[in-house]
PDB file of N, CA, C, O and CB in Angstrom:
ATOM      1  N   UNK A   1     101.357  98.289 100.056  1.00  0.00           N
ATOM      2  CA  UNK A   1     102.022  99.401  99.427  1.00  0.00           C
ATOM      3  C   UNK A   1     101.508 100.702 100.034  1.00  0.00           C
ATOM      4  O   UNK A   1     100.309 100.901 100.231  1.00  0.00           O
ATOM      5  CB  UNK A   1     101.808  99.376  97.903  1.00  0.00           C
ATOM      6  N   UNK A   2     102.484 101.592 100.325  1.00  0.00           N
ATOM      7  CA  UNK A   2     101.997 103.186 100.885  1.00  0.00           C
ATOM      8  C   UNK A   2     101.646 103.634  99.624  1.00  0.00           C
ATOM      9  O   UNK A   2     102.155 103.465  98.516  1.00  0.00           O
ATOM     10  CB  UNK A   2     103.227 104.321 101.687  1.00  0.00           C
ATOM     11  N   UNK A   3     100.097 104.602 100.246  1.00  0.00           N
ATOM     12  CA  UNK A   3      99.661 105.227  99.371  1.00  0.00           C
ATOM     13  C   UNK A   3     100.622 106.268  98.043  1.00  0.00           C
ATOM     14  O   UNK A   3     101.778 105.962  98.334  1.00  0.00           O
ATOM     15  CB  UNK A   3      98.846 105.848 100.207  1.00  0.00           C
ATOM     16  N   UNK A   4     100.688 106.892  97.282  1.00  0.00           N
ATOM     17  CA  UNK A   4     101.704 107.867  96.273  1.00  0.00           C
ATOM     18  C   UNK A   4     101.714 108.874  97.216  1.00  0.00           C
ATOM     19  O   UNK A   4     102.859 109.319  97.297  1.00  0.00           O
ATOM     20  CB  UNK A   4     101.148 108.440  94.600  1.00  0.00           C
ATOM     21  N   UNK A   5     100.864 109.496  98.050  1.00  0.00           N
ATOM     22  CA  UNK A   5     100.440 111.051  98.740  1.00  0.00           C
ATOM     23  C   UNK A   5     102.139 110.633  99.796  1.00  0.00           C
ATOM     24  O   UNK A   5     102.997 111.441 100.151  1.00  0.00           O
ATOM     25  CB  UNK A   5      98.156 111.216  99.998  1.00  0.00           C
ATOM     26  N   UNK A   6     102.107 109.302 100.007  1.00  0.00           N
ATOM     27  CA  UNK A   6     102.708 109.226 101.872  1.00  0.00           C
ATOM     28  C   UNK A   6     104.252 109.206 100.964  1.00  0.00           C
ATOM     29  O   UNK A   6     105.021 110.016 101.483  1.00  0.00           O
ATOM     30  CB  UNK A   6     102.153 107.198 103.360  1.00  0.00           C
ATOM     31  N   UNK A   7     104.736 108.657 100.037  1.00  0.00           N
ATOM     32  CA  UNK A   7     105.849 107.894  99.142  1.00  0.00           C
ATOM     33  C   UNK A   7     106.564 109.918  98.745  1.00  0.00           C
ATOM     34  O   UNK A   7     107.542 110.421  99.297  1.00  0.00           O
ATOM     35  CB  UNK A   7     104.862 106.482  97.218  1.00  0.00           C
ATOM     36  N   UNK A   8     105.898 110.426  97.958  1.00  0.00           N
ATOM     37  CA  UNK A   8     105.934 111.421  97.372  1.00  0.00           C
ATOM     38  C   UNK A   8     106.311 112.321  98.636  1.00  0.00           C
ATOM     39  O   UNK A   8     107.387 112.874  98.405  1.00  0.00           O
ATOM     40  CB  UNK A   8     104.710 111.655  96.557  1.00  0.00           C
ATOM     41  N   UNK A   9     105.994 112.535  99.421  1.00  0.00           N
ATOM     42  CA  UNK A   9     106.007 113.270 101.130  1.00  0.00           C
ATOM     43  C   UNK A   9     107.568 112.467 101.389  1.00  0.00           C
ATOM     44  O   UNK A   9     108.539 113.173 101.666  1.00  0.00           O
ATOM     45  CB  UNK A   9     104.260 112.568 102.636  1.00  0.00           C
ATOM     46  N   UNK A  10     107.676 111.385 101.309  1.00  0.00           N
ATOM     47  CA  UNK A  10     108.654 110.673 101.807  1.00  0.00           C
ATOM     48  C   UNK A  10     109.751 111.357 100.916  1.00  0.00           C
ATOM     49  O   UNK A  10     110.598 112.080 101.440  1.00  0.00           O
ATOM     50  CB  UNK A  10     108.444 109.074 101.726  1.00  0.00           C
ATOM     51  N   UNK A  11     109.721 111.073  99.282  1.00  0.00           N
ATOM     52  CA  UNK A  11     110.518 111.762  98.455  1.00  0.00           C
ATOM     53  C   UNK A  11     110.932 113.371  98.795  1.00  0.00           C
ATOM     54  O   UNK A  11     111.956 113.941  98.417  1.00  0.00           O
ATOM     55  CB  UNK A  11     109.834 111.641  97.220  1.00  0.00           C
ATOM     56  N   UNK A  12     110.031 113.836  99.474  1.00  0.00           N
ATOM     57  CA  UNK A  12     109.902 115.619  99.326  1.00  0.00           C
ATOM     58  C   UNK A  12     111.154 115.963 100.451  1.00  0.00           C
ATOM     59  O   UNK A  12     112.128 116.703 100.321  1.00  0.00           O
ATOM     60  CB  UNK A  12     107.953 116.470  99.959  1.00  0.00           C
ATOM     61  N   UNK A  13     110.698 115.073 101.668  1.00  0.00           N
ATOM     62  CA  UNK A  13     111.223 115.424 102.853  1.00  0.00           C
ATOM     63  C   UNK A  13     112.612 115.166 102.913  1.00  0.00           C
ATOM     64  O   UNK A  13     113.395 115.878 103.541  1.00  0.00           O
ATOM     65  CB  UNK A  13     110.580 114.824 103.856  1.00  0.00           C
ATOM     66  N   UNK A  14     113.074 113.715 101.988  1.00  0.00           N
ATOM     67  CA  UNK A  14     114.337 113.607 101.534  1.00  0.00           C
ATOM     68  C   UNK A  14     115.531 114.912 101.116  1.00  0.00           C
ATOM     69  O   UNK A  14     116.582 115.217 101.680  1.00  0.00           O
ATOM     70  CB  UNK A  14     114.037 112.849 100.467  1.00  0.00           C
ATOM     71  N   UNK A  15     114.948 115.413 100.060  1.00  0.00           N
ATOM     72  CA  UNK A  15     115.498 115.925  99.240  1.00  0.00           C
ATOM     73  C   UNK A  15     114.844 117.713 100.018  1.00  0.00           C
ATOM     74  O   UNK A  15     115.609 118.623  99.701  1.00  0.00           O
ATOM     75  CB  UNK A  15     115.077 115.185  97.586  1.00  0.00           C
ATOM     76  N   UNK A  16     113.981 118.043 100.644  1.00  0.00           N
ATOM     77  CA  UNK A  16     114.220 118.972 101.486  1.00  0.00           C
ATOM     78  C   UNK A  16     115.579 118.972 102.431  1.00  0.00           C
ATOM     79  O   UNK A  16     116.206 120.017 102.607  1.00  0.00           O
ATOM     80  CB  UNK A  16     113.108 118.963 102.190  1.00  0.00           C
ATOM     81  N   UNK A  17     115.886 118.026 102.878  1.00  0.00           N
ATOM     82  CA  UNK A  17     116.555 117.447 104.238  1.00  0.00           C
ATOM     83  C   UNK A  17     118.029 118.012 103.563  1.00  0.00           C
ATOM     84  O   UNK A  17     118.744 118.943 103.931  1.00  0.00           O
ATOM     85  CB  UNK A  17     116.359 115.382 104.659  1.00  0.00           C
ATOM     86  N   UNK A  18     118.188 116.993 102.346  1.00  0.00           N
ATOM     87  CA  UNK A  18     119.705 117.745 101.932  1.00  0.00           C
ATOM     88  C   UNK A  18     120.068 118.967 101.380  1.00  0.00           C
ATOM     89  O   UNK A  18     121.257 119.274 101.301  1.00  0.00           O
ATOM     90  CB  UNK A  18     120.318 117.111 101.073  1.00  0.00           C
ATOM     91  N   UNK A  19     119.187 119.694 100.992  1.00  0.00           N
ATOM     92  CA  UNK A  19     119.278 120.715  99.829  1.00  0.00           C
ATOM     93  C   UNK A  19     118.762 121.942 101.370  1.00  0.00           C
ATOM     94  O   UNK A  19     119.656 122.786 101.300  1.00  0.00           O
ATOM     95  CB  UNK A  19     117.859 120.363  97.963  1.00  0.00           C
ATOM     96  N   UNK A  20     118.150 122.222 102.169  1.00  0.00           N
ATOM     97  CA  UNK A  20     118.089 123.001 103.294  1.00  0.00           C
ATOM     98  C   UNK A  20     117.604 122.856 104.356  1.00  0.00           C
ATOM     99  O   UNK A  20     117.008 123.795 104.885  1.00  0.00           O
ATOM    100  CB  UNK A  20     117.740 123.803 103.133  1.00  0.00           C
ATOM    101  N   UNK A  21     117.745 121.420 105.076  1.00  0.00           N
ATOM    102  CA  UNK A  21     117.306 121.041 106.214  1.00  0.00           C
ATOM    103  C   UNK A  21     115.971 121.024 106.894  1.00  0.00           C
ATOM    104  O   UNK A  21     115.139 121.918 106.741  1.00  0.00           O
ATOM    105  CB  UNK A  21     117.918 121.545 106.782  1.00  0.00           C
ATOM    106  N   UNK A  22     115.813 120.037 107.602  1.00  0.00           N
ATOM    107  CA  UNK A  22     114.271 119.651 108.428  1.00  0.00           C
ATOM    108  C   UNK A  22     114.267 120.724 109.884  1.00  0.00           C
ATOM    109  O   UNK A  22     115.191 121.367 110.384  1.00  0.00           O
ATOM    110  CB  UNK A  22     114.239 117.545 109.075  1.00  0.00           C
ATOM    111  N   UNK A  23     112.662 120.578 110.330  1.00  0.00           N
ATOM    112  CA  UNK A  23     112.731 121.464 111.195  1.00  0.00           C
ATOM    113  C   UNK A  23     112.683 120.062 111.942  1.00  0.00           C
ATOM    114  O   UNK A  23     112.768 118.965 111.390  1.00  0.00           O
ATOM    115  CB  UNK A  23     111.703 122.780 111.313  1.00  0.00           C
ATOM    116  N   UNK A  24     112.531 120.305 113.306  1.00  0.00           N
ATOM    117  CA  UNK A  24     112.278 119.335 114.065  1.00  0.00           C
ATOM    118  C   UNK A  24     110.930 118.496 113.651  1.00  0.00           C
ATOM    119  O   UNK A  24     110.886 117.279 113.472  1.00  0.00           O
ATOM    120  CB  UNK A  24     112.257 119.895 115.358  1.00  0.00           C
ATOM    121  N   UNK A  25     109.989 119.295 113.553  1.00  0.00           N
ATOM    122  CA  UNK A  25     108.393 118.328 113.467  1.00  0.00           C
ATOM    123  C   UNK A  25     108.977 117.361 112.230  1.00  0.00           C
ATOM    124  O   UNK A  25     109.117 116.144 112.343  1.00  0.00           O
ATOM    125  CB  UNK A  25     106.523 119.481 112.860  1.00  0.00           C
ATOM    126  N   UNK A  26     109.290 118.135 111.029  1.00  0.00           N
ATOM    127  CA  UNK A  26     109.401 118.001 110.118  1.00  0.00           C
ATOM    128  C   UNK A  26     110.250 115.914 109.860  1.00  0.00           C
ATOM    129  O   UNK A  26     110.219 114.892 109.175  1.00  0.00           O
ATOM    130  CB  UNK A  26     110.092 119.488 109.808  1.00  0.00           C
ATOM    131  N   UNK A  27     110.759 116.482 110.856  1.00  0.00           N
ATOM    132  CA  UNK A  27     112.318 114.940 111.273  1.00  0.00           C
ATOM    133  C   UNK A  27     111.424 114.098 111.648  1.00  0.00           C
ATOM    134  O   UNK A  27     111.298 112.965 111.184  1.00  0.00           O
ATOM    135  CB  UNK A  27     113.821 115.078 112.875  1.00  0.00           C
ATOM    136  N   UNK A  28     110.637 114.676 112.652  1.00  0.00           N
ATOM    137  CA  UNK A  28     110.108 113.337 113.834  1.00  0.00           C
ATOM    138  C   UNK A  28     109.022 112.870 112.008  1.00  0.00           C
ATOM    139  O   UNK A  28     109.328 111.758 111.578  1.00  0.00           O
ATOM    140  CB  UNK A  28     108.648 114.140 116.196  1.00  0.00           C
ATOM    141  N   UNK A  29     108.171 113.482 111.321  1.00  0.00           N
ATOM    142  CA  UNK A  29     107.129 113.002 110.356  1.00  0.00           C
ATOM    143  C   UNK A  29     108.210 112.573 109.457  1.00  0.00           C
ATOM    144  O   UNK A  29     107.567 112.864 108.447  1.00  0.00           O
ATOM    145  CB  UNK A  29     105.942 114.114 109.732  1.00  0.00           C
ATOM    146  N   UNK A  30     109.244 112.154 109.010  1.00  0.00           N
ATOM    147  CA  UNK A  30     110.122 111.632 108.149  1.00  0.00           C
ATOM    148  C   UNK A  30     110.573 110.616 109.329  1.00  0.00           C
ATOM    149  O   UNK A  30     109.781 109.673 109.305  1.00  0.00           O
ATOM    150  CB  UNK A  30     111.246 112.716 107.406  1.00  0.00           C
ATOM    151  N   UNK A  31     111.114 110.517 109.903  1.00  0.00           N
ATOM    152  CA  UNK A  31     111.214 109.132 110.447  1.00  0.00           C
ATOM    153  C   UNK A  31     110.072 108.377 110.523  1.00  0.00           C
ATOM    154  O   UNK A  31     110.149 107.229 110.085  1.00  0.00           O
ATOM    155  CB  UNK A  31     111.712 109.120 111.681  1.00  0.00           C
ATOM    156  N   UNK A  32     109.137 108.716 110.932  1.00  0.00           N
ATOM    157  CA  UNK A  32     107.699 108.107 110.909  1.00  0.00           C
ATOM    158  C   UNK A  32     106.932 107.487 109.758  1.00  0.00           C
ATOM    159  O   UNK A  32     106.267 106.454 109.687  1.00  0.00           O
ATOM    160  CB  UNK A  32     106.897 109.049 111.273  1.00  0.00           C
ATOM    161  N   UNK A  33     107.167 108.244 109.053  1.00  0.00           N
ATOM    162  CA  UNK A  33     107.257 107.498 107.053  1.00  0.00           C
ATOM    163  C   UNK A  33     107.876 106.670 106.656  1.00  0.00           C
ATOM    164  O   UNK A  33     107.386 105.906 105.824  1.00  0.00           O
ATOM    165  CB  UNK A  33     107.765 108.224 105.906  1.00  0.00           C
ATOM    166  N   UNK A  34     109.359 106.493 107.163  1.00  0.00           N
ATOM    167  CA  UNK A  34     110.336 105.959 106.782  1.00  0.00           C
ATOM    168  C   UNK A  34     109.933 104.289 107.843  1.00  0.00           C
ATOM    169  O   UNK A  34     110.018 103.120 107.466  1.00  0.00           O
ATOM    170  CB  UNK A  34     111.811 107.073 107.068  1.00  0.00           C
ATOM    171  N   UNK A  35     109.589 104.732 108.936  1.00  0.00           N
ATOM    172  CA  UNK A  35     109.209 103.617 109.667  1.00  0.00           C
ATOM    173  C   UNK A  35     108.228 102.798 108.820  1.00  0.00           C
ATOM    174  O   UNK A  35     108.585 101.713 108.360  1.00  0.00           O
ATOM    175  CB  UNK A  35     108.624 104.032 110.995  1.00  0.00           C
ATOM    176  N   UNK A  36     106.845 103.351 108.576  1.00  0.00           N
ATOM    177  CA  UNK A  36     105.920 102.944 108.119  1.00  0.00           C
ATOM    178  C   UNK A  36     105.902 102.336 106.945  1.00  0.00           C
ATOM    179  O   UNK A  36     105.100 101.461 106.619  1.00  0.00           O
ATOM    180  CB  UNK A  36     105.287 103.669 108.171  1.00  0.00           C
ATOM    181  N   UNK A  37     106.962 102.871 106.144  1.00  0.00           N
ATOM    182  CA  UNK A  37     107.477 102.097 104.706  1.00  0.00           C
ATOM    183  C   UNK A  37     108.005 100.781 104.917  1.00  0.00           C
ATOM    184  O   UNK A  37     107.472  99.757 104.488  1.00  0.00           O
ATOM    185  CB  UNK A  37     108.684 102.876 103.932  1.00  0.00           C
ATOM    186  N   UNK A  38     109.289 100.838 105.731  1.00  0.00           N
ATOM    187  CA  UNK A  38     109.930  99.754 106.201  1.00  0.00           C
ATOM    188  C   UNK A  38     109.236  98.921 106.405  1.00  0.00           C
ATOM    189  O   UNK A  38     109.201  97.944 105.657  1.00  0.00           O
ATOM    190  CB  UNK A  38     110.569  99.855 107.107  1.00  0.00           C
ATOM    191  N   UNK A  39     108.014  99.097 108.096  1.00  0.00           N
ATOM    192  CA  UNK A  39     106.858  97.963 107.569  1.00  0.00           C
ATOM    193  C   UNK A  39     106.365  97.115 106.865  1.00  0.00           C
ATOM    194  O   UNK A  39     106.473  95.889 106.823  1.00  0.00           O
ATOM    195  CB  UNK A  39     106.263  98.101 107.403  1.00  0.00           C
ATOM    196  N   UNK A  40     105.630  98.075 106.125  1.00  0.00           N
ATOM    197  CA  UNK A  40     105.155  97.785 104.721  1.00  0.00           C
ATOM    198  C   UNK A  40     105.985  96.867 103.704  1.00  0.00           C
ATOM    199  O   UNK A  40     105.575  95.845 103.154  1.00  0.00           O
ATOM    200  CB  UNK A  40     105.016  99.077 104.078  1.00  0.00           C
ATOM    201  N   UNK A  41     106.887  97.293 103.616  1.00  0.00           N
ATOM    202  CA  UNK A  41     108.373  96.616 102.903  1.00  0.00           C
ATOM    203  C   UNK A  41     108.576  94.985 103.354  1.00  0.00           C
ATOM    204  O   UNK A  41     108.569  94.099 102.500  1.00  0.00           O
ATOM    205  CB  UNK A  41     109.962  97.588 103.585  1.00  0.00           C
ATOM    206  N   UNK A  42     108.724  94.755 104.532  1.00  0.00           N
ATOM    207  CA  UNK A  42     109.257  93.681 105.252  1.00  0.00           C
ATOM    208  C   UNK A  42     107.985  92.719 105.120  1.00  0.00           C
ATOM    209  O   UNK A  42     107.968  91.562 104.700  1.00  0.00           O
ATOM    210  CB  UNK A  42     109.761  94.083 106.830  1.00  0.00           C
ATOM    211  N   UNK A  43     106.658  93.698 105.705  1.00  0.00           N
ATOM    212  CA  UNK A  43     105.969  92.317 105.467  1.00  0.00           C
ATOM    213  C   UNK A  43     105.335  92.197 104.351  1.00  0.00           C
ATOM    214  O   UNK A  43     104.378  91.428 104.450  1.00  0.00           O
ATOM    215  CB  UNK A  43     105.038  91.958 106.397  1.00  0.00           C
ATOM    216  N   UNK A  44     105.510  92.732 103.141  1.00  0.00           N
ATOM    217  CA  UNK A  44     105.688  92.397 101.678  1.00  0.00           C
ATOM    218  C   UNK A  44     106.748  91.149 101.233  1.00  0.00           C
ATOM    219  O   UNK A  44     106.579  90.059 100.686  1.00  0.00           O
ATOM    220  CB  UNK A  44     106.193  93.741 101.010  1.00  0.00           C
ATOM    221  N   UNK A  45     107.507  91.618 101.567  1.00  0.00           N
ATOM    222  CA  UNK A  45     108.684  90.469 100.989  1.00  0.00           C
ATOM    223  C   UNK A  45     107.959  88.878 102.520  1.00  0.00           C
ATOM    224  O   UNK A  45     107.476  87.771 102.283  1.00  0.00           O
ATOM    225  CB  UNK A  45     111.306  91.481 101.409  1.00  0.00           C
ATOM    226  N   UNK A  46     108.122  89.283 103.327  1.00  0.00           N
ATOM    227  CA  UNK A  46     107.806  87.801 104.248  1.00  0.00           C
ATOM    228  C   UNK A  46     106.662  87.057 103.318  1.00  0.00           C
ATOM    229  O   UNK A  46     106.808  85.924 102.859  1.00  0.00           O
ATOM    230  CB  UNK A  46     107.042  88.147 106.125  1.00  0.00           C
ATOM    231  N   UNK A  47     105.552  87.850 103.129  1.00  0.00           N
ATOM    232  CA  UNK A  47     104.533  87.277 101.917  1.00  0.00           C
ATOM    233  C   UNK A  47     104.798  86.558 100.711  1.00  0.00           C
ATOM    234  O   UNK A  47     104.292  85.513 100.302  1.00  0.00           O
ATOM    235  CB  UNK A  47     103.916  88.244 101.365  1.00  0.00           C
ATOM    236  N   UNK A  48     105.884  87.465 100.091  1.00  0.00           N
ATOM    237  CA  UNK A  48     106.739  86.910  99.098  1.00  0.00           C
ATOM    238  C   UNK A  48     107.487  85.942  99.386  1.00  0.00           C
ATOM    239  O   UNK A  48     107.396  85.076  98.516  1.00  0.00           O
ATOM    240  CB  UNK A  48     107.473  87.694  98.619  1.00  0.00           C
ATOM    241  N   UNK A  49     108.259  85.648 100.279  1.00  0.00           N
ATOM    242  CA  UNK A  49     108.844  84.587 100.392  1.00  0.00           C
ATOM    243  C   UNK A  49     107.924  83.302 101.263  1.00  0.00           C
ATOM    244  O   UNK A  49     108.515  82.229 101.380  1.00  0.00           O
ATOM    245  CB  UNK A  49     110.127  85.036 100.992  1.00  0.00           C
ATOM    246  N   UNK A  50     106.752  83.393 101.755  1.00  0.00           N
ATOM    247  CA  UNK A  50     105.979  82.641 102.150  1.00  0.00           C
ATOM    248  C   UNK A  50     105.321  82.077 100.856  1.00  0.00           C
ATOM    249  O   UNK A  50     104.322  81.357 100.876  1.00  0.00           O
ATOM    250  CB  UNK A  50     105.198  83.253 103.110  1.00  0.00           C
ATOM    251  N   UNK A  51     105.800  82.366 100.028  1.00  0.00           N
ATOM    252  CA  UNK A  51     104.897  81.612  98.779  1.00  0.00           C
ATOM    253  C   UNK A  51     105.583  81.050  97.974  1.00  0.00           C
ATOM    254  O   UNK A  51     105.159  80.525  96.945  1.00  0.00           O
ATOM    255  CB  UNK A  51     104.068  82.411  97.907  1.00  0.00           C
ATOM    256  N   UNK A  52     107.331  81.105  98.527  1.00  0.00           N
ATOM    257  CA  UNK A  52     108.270  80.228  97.531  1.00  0.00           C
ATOM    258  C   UNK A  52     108.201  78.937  97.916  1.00  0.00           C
ATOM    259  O   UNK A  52     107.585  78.634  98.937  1.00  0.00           O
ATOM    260  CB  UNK A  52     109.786  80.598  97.499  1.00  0.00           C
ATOM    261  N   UNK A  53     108.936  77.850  97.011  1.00  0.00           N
ATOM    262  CA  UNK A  53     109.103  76.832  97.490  1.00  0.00           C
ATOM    263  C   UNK A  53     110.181  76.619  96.676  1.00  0.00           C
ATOM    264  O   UNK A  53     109.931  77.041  95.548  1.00  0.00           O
ATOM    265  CB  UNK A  53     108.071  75.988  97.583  1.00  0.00           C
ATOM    266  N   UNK A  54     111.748  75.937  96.806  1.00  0.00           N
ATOM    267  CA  UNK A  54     112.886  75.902  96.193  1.00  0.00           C
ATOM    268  C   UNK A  54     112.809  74.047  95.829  1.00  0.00           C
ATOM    269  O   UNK A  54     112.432  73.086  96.499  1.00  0.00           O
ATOM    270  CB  UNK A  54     114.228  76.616  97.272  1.00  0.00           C
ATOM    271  N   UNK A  55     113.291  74.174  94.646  1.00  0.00           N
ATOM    272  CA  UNK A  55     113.296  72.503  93.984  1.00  0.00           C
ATOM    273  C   UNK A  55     114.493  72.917  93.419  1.00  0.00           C
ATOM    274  O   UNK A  55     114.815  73.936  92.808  1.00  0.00           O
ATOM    275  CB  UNK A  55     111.943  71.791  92.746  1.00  0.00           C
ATOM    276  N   UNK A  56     115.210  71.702  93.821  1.00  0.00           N
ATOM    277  CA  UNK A  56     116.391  71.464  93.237  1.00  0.00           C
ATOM    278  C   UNK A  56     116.326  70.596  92.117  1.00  0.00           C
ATOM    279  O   UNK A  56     115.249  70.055  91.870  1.00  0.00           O
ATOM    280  CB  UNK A  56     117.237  71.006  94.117  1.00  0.00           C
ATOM    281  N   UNK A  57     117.500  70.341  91.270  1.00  0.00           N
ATOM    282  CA  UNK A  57     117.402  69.905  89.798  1.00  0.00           C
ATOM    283  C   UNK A  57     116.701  68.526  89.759  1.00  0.00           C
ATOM    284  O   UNK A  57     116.321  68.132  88.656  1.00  0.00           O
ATOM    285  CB  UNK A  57     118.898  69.803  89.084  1.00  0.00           C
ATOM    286  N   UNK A  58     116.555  67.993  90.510  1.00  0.00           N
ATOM    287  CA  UNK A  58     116.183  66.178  90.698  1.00  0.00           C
ATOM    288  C   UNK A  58     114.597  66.526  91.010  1.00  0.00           C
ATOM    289  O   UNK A  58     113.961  65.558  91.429  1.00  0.00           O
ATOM    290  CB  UNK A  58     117.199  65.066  92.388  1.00  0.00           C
ATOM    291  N   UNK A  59     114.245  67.120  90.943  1.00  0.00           N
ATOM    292  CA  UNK A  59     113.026  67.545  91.617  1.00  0.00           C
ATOM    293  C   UNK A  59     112.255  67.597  93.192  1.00  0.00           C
ATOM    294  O   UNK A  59     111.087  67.575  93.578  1.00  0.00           O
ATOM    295  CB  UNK A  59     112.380  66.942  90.995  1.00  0.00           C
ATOM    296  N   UNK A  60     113.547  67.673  93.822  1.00  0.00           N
ATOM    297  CA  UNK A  60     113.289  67.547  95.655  1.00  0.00           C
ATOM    298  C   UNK A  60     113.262  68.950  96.218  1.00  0.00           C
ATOM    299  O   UNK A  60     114.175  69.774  96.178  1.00  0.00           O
ATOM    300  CB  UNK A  60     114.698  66.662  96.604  1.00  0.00           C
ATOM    301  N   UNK A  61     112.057  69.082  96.748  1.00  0.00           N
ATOM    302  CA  UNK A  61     111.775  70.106  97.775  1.00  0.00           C
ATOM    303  C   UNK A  61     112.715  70.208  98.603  1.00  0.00           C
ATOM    304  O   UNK A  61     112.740  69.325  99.460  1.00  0.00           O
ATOM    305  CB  UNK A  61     110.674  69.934  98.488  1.00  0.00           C
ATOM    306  N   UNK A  62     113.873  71.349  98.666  1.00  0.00           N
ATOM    307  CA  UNK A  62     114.717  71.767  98.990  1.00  0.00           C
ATOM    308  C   UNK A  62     114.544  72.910  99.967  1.00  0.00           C
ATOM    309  O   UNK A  62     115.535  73.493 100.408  1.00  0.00           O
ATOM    310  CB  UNK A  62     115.268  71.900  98.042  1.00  0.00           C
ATOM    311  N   UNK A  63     113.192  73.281 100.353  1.00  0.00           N
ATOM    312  CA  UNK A  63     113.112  74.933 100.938  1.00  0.00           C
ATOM    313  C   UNK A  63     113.518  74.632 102.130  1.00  0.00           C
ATOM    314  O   UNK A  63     113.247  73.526 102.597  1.00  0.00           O
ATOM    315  CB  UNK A  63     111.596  75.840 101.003  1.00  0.00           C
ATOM    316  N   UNK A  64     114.292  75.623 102.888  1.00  0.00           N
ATOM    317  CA  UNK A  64     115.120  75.689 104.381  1.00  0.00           C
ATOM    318  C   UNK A  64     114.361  75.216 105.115  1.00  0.00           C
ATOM    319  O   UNK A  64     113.512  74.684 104.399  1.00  0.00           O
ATOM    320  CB  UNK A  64     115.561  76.996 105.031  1.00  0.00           C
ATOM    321  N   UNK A  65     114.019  75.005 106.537  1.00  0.00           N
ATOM    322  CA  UNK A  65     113.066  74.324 107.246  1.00  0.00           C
ATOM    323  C   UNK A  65     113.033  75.537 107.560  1.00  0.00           C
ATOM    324  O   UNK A  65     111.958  76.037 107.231  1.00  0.00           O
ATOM    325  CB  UNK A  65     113.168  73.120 108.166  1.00  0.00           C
ATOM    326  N   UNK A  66     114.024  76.547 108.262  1.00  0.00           N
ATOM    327  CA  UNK A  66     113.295  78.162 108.643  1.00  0.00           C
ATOM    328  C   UNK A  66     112.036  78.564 107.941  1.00  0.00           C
ATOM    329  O   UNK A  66     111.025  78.774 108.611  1.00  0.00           O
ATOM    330  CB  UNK A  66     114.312  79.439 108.225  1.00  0.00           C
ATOM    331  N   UNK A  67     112.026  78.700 106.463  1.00  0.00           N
ATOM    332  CA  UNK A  67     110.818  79.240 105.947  1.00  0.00           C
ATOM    333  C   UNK A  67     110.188  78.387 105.974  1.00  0.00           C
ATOM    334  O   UNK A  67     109.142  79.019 106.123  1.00  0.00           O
ATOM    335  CB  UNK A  67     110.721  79.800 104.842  1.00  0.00           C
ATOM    336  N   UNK A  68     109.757  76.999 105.950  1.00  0.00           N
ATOM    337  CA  UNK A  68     108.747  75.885 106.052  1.00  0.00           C
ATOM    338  C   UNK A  68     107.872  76.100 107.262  1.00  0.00           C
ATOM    339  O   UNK A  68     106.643  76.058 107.193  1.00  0.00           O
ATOM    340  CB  UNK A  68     109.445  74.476 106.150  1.00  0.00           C
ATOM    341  N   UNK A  69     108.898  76.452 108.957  1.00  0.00           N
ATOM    342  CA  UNK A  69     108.260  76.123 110.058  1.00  0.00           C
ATOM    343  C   UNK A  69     107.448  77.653 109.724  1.00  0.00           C
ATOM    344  O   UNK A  69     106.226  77.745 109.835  1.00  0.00           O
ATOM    345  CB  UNK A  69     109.255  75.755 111.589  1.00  0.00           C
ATOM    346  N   UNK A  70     108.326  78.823 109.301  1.00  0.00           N
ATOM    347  CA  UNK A  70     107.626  80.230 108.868  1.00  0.00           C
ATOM    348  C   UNK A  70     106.061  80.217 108.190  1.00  0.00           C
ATOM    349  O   UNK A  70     105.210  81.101 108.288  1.00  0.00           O
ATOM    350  CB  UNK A  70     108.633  80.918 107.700  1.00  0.00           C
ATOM    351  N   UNK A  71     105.986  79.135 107.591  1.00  0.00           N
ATOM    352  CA  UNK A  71     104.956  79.118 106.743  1.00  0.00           C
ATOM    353  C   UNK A  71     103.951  78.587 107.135  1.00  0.00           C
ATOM    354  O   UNK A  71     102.798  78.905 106.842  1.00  0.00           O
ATOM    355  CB  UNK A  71     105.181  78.665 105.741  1.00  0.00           C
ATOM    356  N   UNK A  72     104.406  77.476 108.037  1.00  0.00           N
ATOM    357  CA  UNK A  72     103.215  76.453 108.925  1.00  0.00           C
ATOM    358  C   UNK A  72     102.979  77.430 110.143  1.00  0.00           C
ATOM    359  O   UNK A  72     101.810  77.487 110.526  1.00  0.00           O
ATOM    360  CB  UNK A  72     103.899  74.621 109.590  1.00  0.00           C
ATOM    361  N   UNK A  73     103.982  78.277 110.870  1.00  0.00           N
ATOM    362  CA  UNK A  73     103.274  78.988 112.111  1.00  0.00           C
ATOM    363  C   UNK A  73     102.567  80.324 111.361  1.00  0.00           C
ATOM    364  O   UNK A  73     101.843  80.944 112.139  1.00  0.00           O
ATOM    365  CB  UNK A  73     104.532  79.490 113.479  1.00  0.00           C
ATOM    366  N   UNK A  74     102.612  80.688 110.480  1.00  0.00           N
ATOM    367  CA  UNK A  74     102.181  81.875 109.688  1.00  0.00           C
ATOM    368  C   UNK A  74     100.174  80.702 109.845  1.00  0.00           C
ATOM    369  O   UNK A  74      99.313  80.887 110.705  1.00  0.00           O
ATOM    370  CB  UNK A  74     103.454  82.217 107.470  1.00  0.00           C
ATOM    371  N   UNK A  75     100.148  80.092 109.161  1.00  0.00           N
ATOM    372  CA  UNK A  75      98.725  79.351 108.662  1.00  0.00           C
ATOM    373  C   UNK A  75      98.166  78.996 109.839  1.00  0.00           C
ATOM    374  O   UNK A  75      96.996  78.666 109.645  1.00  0.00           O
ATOM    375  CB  UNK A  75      98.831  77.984 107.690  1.00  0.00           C
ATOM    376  N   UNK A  76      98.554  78.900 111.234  1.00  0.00           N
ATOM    377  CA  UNK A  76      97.899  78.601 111.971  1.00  0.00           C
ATOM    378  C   UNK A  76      97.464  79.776 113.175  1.00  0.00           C
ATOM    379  O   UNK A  76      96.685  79.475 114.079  1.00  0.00           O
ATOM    380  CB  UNK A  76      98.477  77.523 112.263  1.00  0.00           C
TER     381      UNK A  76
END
């Protein structure tokens, strides 16, 4: 998770952006946040979904083999 300081900056620069525009520096450090979130984001959820496992009603391990082989090359 990004710190509140980087999130809040992220919020600011937003709502600067529409209400009276970025300077240049200003763009390049908002894309750069926005990058760094995304990050953060993606390999949050990969974590999250590295820890599912799907059972269907009969009780058979059903999870895709994509996230299985994901999970075995992740552990090694």
């Amino acid at each position: 998770m990004l710190p509140k300081e980087k999130i809040a900056r992220i919020n600011y620069l937003s709502r600067k952006s529409k209400n009276e525009g970025l300077t240049s520096k200003e763009k390049e450090e908002q894309q750069s946040l926005r990058q760094e979130y995304l990050n953060v984001f993606r390999s949050s959820m990969t974590d999250t979904l590295h820890s599912v496992k799907i059972i269907d009603p009969k009780g058979n391990d059903v999870t895709p083999q994509k996230l299985r082989d994901s999970k075995n090359n992740r552990l090694h």
